[in-house]
TIPA-791847 format. One line per field, with one value per residue (C-alpha): x, y, z. Coordinates in nm, 2 decimals, padded with zeros to 4 digits. Each point is the difference from the previous one (the first is absolute). Last residue first. Layout:
px <- c(X; ...)
py <- c(Y; ...)
pz <- c(Z; ...)
end
This chain:
px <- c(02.42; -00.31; 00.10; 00.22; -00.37; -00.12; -00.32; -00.18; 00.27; 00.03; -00.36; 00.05; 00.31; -00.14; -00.32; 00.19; 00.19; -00.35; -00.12; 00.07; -00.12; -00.38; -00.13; 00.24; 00.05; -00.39; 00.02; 00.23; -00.24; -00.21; -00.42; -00.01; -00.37; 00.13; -00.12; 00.06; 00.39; 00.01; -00.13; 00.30; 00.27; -00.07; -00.11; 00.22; -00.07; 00.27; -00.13; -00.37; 00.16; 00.20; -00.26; -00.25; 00.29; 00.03; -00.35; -00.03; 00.26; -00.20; -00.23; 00.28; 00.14; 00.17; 00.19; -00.17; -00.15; -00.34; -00.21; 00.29; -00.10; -00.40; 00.06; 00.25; -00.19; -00.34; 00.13; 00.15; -00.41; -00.11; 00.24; -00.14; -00.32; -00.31; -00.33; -00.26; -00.08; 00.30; -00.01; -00.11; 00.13; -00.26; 00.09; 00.14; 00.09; -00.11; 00.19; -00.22; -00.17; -00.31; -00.15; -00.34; 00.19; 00.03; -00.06; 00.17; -00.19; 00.07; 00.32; 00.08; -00.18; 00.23; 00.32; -00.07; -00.03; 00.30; 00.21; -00.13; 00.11; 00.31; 00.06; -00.09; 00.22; -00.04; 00.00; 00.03; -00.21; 00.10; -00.11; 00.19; 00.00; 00.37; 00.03; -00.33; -00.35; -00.13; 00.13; -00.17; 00.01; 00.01; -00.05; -00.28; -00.28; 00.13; -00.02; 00.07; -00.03; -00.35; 00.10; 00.21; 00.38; 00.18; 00.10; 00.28; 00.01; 00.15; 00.20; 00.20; -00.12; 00.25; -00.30; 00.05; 00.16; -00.15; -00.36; 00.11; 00.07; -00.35; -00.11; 00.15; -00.06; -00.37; -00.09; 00.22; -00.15; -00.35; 00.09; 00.03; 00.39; 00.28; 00.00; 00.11; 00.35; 00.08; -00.03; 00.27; 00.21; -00.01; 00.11; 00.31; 00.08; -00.05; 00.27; -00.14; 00.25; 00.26; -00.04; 00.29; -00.05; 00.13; 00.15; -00.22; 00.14; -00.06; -00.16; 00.24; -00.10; -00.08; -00.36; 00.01; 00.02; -00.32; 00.00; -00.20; -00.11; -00.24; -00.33; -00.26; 00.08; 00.00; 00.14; 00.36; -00.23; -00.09; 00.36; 00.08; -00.24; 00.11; 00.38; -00.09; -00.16; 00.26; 00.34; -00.19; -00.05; 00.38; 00.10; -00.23; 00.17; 00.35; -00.01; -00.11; 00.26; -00.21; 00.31; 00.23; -00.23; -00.30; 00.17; 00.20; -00.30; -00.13; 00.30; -00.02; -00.33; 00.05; 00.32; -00.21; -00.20; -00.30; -00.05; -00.29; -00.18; -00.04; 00.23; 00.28; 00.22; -00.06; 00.16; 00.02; -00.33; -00.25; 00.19; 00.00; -00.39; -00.04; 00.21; -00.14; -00.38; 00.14; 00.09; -00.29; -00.20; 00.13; 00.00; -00.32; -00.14; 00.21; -00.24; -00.31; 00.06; 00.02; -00.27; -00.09; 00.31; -00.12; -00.14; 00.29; 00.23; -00.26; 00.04; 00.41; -00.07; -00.18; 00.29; 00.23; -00.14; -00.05; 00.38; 00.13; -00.28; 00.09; 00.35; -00.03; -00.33; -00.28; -00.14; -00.33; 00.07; 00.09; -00.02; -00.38; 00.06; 00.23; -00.25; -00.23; 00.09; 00.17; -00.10; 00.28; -00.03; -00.32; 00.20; -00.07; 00.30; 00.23; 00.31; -00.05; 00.24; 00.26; -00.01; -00.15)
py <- c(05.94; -00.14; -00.35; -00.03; -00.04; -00.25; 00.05; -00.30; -00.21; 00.02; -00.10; -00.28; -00.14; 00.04; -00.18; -00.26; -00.03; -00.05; -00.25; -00.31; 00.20; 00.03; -00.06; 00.01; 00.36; 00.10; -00.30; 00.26; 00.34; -00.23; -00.03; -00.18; 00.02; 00.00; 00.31; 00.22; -00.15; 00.09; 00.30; 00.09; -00.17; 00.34; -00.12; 00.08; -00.21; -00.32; 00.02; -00.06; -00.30; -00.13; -00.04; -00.18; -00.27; -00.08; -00.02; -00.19; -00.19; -00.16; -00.14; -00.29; 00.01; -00.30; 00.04; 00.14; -00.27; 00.20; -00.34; -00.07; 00.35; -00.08; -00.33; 00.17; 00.27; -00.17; -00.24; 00.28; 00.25; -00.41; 00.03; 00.33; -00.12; 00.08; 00.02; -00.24; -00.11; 00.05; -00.33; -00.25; 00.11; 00.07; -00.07; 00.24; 00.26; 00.38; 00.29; 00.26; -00.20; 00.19; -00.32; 00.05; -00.14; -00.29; -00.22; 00.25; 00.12; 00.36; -00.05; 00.02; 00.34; 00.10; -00.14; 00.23; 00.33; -00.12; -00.01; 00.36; 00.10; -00.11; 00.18; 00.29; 00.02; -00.09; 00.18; -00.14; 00.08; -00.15; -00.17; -00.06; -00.37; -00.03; -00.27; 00.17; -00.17; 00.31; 00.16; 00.24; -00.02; 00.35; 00.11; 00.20; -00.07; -00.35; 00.01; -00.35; -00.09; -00.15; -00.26; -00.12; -00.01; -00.23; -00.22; 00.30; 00.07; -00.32; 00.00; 00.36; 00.28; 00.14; 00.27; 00.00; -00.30; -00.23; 00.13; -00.05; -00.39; -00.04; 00.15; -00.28; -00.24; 00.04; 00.11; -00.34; -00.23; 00.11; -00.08; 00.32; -00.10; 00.24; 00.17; -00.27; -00.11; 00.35; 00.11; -00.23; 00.12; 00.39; -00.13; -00.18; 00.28; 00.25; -00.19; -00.07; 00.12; -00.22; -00.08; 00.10; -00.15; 00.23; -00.20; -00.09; 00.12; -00.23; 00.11; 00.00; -00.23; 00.14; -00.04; -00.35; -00.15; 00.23; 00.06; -00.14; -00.35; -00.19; 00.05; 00.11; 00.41; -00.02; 00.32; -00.22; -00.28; 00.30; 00.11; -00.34; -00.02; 00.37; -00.13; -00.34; 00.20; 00.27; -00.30; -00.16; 00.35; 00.04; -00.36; 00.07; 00.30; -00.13; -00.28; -00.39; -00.21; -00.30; -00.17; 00.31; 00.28; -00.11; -00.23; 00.29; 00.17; -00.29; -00.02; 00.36; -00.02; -00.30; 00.13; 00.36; -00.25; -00.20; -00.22; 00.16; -00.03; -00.39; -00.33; 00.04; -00.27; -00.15; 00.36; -00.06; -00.21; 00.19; 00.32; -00.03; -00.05; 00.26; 00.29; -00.13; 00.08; 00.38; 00.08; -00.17; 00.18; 00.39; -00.08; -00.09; 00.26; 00.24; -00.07; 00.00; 00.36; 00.05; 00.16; -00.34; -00.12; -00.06; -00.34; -00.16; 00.08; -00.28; -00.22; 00.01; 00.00; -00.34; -00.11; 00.08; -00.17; -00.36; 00.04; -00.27; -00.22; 00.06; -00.13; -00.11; 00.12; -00.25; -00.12; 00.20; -00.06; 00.32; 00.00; 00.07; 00.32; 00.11; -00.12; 00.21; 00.32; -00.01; 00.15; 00.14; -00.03; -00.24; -00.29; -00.25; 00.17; 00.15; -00.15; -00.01; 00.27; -00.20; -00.27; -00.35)
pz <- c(-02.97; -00.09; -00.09; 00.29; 00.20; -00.23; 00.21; -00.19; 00.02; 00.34; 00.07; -00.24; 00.20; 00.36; -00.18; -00.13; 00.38; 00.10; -00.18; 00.24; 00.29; -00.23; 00.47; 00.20; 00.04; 00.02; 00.29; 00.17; -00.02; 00.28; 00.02; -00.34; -00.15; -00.33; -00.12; 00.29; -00.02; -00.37; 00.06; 00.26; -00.18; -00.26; -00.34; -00.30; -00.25; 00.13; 00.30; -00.07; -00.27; 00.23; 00.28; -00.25; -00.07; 00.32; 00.09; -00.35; 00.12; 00.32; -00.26; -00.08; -00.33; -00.20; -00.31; -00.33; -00.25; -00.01; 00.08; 00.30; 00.12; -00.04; 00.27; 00.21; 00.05; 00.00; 00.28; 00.22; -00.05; 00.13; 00.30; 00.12; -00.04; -00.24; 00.17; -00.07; 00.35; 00.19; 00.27; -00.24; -00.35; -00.26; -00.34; -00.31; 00.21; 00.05; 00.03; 00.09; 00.31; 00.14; -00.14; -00.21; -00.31; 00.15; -00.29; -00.20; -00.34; 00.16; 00.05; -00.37; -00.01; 00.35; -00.18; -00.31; 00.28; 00.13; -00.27; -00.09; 00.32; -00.04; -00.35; 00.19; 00.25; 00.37; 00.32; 00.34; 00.31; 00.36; 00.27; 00.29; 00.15; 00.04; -00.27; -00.27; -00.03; -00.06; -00.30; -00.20; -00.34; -00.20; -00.38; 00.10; -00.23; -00.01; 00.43; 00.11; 00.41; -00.07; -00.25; 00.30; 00.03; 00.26; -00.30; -00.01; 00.33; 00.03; -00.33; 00.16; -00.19; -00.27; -00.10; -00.37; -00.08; 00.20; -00.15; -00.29; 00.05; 00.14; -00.29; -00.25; 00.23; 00.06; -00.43; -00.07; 00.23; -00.07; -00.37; -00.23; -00.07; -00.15; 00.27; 00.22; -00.21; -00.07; 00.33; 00.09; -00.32; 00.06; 00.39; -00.13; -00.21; 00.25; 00.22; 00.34; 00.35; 00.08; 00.40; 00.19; 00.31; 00.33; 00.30; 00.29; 00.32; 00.26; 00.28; 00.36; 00.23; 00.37; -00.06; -00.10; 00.39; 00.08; 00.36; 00.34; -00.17; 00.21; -00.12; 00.22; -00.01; -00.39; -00.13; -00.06; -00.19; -00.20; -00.04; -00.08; -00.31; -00.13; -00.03; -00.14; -00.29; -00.03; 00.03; -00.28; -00.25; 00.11; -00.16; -00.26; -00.12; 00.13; -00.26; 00.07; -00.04; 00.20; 00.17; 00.03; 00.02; 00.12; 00.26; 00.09; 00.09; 00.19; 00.23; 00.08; 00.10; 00.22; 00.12; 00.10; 00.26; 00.00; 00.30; 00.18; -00.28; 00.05; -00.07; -00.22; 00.07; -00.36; -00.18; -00.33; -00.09; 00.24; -00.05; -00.36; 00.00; 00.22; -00.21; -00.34; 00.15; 00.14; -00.33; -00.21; 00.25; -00.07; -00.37; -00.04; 00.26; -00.24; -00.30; 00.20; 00.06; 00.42; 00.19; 00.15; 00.06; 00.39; -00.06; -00.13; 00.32; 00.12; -00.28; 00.09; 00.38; -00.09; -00.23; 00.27; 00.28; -00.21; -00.12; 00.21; -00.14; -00.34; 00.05; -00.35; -00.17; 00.02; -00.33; -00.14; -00.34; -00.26; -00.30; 00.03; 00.18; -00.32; -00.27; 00.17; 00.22; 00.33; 00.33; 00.16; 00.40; 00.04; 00.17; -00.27; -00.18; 00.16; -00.10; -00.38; -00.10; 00.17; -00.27; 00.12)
end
């Protein structure tokens, strides 16, 4: 059993379909041992109410990988009031050397585990006076350069889905725009209702957004005109009553007909394989959209707005791997020992 499976049958993370179902109900080793924790785990559940759905994901599967290590590394281990900083440290290392898991999940880990002790700490009936991963310094993820998307690589994605008056092809092809001109994350991209599009406007408002602040994008016209031939294909939907934009072709269990994050993945790979260009992941269009604000002369401060970033630093990040082209063009264009 992996150790993103720990918790299951104890209520803490819920998993969807095929996943759940390959999954048997065996007992964990050292499960026993680990009966206080996994309770104090669903517990510390309870109180992320506030918190995205997203990041309650990714707090558990932290905290889950940290019990089921301890109850195979760590066979003393009997209660809370035996965790110490060598426990943390030892599982960090684990990450890092036996996992190889990079500093950006490694910190993303150390977070998780760190908010689940403090609320054991808060706890006057459990016995653990201070928080053993408090005193661990975060580790500092290092920057990814992620290439931005070649114009010629998008001209031909589009081509392939505007070609086509299918459903499929009307969907994709204004899903795709839609990417381009706002740079939304996938989540708040499948996030979008009917209701949060304003054609008259050239706006989408964004609901369903990672910090849980809406926002307003703008889109072009060629994007709204995709649209507006997805919404007439929509129409002869099955579920064309769902507040759903981006509809699927079958009804999935837990998200109705809504598109998912991983099915906007699937058509990317699917129509960039039809295009013959190498494979993009949605992520780039963020990338990609950054660079291209940057690039025409938008201050880091729209582009912040815009992106729902709350830090001038993730402005930096994100079109990094264009930047020295921009330094270069921006140059050019002064030619400073040109006028002199």
């Amino acid at each position: 059993m992996s150790s993103d499976d720990g918790l299951l049958g104890h209520g803490i993370w819920p998993l969807a379909g095929s996943a759940q179902r390959s999954l048997a109900a065996k007992p964990r080793k050292g499960s026993d041992r680990m009966d206080e924790l996994l309770d104090l785990a669903q517990e510390w559940e309870l109180t992320l109410g506030t918190v995205s759905k997203a990041t309650r994901v990714v707090y558990l599967r932290g905290v889950r990988q940290f019990i089921d290590w301890l109850a195979t590394a760590k066979p003393r281990f009997r209660s809370v009031a035996d965790l110490r900083r060598a426990h943390v440290d030892a599982w960090m290392r684990h990450l890092a050397d036996d996992m190889g898991r990079d500093e950006a999940t490694r910190r993303v880990r150390l977070i998780s585990l760190r908010l689940f002790l403090d609320y054991l700490v808060g706890e006057p009936d459990v016995d653990l006076p201070s928080n053993p991963a408090r005193g661990i310094a975060l580790p500092a993820p290092r920057d990814k350069v992620v290439p931005v998307i070649h114009d010629d690589d998008l001209v031909a994605l589009l081509r392939v889905v505007e070609r086509g008056s299918t459903f499929l092809c009307r969907r994709d092809a204004a899903l795709l725009r839609v990417l381009l001109d706002t740079g939304c994350r996938r989540g708040e991209l499948v996030g979008i209702d009917v209701a949060d599009v304003d054609l008259r406007g050239h706006d989408v408002r964004l609901r369903r957004t990672k910090g849980g602040h809406e926002r307003i994008v703008p889109i072009g016209a060629k994007t709204a005109l995709a649209l507006r031939k997805y919404l007439r294909a929509r129409d002869r939907h099955p579920a064309t009553g769902s507040a759903a934009l981006f509809l699927s072709t079958r009804a999935r269990s837990a998200g109705g007909w809504r598109m998912s994050g991983d099915a906007v993945a699937g058509m990317l790979s699917r129509r960039g394989h039809a295009a013959g260009i190498a494979a993009i992941h949605p992520h780039q269009f963020r990338h990609t959209w950054a660079n291209d604000l940057l690039s025409n002369g938008a201050n880091e401060g729209d582009v912040e707005r815009l992106a729902g970033w709350r830090s001038p630093l993730m402005v930096r990040r994100y079109g990094a791997s264009a930047a020295a082209q921009r330094a270069r063009d921006a140059a050019r264009r002064l030619a400073r020992g040109d006028r002199i």
